[in-house]
N, C-alpha and C positions, 0 to 999 in steps of 0.2 A: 504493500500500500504506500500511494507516494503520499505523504504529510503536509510536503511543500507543496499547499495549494498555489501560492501568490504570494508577489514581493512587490512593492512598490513604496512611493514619496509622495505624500500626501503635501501639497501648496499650499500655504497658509495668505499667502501676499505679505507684504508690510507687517508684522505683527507685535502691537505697543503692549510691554511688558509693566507690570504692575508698578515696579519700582523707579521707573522713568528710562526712556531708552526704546528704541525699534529695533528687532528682529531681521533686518532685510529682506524681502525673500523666502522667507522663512518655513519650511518642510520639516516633516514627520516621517521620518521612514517606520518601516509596518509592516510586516510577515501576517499572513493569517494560515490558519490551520484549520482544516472543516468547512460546512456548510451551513450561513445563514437561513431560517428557516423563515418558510413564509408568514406568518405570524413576527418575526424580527424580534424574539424574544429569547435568543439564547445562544448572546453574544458573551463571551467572557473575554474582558480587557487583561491584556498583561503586561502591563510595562516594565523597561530595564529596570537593573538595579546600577549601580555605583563604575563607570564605566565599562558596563555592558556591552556586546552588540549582540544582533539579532540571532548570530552563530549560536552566541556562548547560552542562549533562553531555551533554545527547542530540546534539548536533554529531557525534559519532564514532560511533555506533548506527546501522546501514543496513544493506543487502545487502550495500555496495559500501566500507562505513565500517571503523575500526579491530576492531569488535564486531560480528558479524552474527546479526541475530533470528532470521532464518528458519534458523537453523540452532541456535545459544543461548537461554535465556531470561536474559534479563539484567535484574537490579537494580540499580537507583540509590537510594541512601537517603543522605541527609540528614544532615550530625552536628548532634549536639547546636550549637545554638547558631547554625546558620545560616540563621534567619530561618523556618524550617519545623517542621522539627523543634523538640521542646522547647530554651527558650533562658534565657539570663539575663538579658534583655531582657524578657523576656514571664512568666518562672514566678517568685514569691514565693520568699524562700528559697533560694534557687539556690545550690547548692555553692561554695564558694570556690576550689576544682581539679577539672574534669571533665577526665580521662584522654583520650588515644587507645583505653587499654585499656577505657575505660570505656564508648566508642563500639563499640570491638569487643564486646563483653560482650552489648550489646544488640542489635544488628545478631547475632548468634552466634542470640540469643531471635526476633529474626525471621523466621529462615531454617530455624529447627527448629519450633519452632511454628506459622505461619503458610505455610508448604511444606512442611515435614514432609520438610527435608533433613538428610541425615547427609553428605553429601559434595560438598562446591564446588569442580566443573570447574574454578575459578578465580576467584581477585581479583584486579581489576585497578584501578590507583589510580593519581593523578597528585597530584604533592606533599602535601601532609595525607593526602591519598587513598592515596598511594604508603604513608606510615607506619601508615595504617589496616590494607594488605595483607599489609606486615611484619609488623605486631603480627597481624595473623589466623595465621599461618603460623608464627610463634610460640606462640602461646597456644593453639592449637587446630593441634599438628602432625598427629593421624590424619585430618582433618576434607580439609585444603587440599590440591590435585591440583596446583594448579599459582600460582602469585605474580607478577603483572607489577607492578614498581615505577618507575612513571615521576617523575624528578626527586624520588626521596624518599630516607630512610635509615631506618636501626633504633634507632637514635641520635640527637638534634640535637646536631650540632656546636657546640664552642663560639663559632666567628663564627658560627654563623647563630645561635646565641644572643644574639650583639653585633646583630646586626640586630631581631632581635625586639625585644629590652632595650628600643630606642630607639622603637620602634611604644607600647610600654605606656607609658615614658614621657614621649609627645605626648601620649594619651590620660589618664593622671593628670596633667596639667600645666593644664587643662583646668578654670577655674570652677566648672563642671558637674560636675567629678568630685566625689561624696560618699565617695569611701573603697572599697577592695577591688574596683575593677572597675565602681562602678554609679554614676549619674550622676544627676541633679534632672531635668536636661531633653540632647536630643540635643547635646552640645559642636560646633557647625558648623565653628566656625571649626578647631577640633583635628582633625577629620575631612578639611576641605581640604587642611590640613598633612601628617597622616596617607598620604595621599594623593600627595601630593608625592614623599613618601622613599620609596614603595612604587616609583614607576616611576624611580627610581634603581636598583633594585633588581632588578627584576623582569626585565629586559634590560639586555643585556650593553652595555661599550661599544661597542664594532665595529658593535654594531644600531645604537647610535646615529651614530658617525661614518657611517658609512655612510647615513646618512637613511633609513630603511626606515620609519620612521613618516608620512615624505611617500609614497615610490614603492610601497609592500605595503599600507600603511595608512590614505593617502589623506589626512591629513592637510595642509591648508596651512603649519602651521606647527607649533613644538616645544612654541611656550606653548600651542596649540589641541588639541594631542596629549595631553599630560600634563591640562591641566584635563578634556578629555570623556573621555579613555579612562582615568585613574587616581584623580583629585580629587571628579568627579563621582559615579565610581559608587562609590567606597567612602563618599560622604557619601549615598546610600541608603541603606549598612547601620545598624544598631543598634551604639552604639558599647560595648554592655556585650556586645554579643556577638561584635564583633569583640574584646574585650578578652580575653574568657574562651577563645576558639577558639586566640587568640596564646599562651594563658599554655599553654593544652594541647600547642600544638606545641613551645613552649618546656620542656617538661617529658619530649617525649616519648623514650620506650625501651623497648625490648619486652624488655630488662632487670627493670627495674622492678618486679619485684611477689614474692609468695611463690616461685613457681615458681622462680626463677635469683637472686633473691637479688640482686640486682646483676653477676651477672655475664654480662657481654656476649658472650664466647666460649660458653660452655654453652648461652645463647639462641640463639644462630646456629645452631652445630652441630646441635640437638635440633629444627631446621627439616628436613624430611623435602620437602616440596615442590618442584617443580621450578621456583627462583627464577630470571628477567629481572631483570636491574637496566637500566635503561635512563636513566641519567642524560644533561642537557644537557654539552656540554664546554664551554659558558658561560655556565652558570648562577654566579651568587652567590654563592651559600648551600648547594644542596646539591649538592657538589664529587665529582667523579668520585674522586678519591680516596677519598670516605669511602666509597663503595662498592667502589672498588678492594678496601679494608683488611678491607671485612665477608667481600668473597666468598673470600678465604683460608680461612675456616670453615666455608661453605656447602657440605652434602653433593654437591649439584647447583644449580649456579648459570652464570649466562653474563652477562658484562656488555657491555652495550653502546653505547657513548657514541653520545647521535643529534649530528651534526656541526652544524658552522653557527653562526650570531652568533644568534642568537633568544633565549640566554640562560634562564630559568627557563621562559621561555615557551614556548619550543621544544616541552615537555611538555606543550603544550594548543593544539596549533597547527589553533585553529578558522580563522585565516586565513592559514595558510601550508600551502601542500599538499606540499611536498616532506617537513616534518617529517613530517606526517600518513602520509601512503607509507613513510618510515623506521617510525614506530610499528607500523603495519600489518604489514609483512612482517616484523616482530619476533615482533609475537603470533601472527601467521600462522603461523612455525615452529614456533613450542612448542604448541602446538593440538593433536590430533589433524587428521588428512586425510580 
C-alpha cells in the first residue's frame, strides 16, 4: 500500500504575523496520508515538531502505526521555519517573532480552504507539534474534536526556557551571527556545539546510564552516538531557522494573544476538546507536572505519562517500539471505534 498519497505547498500570499512583520510569500508545505471522506469529517492534523521535516513524521502513519490512513486522512504540515515550509533562512524580511499561534493561524487557512474543513477529528503533535495542538484547541475551540499532546504544554516553562536560553545563545555567540537571529554564512562550528547540548537534553539520564545508545541504538560508542545522531544532523539544519523555531517555542502560550489576554486558566478552561496529555516521565523540559497543573482546568482531559528512560524522546519513538505501542493505545482510546 502506497501511504504517500500527496505532497505539496500550500500559498498563503503576504502573511502578517501576530507580532509585527510579513511573511512574504509565504507557504505551508503538507504531506497527506489517506482519504478525505465525503462528509469532511475525518481529517486528523499533524504538524512538525522542533525542526522537523515531512520525512522525519510519517514513521507513525500505517494501518498498523500510531495514525491509521485507511481509516483517517491525515496531515502533516510543516512550520514555519523548518526547512520547507516558509523560513528565515530562505525568505527576505523575515519576522523577528513567528508565533506557534502564528503557525496555527495558517495551518487553520489550510484546512479551511484547501479541504474545505470546518471540523478536525483531531490534532495530534509531539513536542512543538504537541504546543501547535494546544494552541489549535485553544484558538479555535468549536473547530477541534479531539487534542493529543505528546511531550508538549500550553505554556513553556521557565526551565525549559533555561534550556532554550542557552540553544540561542551558542547560536549568537557565533562569528556568523549578524544580529537578531540571521547569520553571513552557516556558523558550523556553533551548530556542532548546538548539537552537543541538545542530546544532553533530549534523553534522560537513566537512557544514558543504562547505554541504550549502544544496545537500542547501535551505536559503538557515546562520542559516535552524540556526533551522528545529534551534532551531525542539527549541522544540516539552517541555523537562522533553527534560531527562529527556538525563539517561537520559547515564546510559546496559547495565553498569549487578544482572546485570554494572558491568562492561562480562561485559555485552558475555554478548551472544549477532548485533550490527551501524554507526557514523557523523563523528559527534561516538558515535565509531567506542567501538565499535571494544566489538566486541573481542562473541561475533558486525561493524562498520561508514557513510562520508561527515553526521556523527550520517548515522544517520537521511531526506534523504540514499546513507547510506540504506549502512544498507540493512547490514541487508540480516545478515537472513535
Amino acid at each position: 500500500m502506497n501511504l504517500e498519497n500527496e505532497t505539496g505547498s500550500f500559498a498563503l500570499g503576504d502573511f502578517a504575523v501576530e507580532k509585527g512583520g510579513v511573511i512574504r510569500e509565504a507557504r505551508l508545505a503538507w504531506q497527506r496520508f489517506g482519504t478525505l471522506n465525503d462528509k469532511r469529517d475525518n481529517l486528523i492534523l499533524y504538524p512538525s515538531s522542533y525542526s522537523a521535516r515531512l520525512a522525519d513524521m510519517s514513521w507513525l502513519i500505517g494501518p498498523e502505526g500510531i495514525l491509521d490512513p485507511t481509516r483517517w486522512c491525515i496531515v502533516a504540515v510543516g512550520m514555519f521555519s523548518n526547512g520547507e515550509s516558509s523560513g528565515a533562512a530562505e525568505t527576505p524580511d523575515y519576522p523577528g517573532l513567528v508565533t506557534v499561534a502564528d503557525n496555527v493561524r495558517a495551518q487553520h487557512r489550510l484546512v479551511t480552504e484547501m479541504y474545505g474543513v470546518d471540523k478536525l477529528a483531531a490534532v495530534y503533535g509531539f513536542s512543538m507539534g504537541g504546543m501547535q495542538a494546544y494552541h489549535w484547541a485553544a484558538l479555535y475551540p468549536e473547530m477541534v474534536a479531539r487534542a493529543f499532546v505528546v511531550c508538549g504544554s500550553a505554556r513553556t516553562a521557565d526551565h525549559n526556557k533555561v534550556f532554550l536560553s542557552g540553544l540561542l545563545r551558542t547560536l549568537e555567540a557565533a562569528p556568523e551571527h549578524t544580529g537578531n537571529g540571521r547569520f553571513s554564512s552557516e556558523p558550523l562550528l556553533a551548530l556542532k556545539a548546538f548539537g552537543h547540548i541538545y542530546a544532553g537534553w533530549g534523553l534522560s539520564q537513566d537512557f544514558y546510564r543504562a547505554g541504550l545508545y549502544k544496545s537500542a541504538l547501535g551505536a559503538p560508542d557515546l562520542e559516535t552516538f552524540v556526533r551522528i545522531n545529534w551534532a551531525e544532523r542539527f549541522s544540516q539544519c539552517r541555523a537562522a531557522n533553527l534560531y527562529a523555531q527556538a525563539l517561537a517555542w520559547f515564546h510559546g502560550d496559547i495565553s498569549d494573544n487578544t482572546l485570554y489576554n494572558g491568562d492561562l486558566t480562561q485559555a485552558l478552561q475555554s478548551i472544549k476538546a477532548q485533550m490527551l496529555l501524554m507526557p514523557s516521565e523523563t523528559d527534561l523540559y516538558f515535565r509531567v507536572a506542567d501538565n499535571a497543573a494544566e489538566l486541573l482546568h481542562l473541561a475533558t482531559g486525561t493524562l498520561r505519562p508514557i513510562p520508561g528512560v527515553w526521556g523527550h524522546r520517548a515522544g517520537n519513538p521511531s526506534a523504540n517500539p514499546a513507547d510506540a505501542a504506549f502512544l498507540k493505545a493512547g490514541v487508540a482510546n480516545l478515537l472513535p471505534g
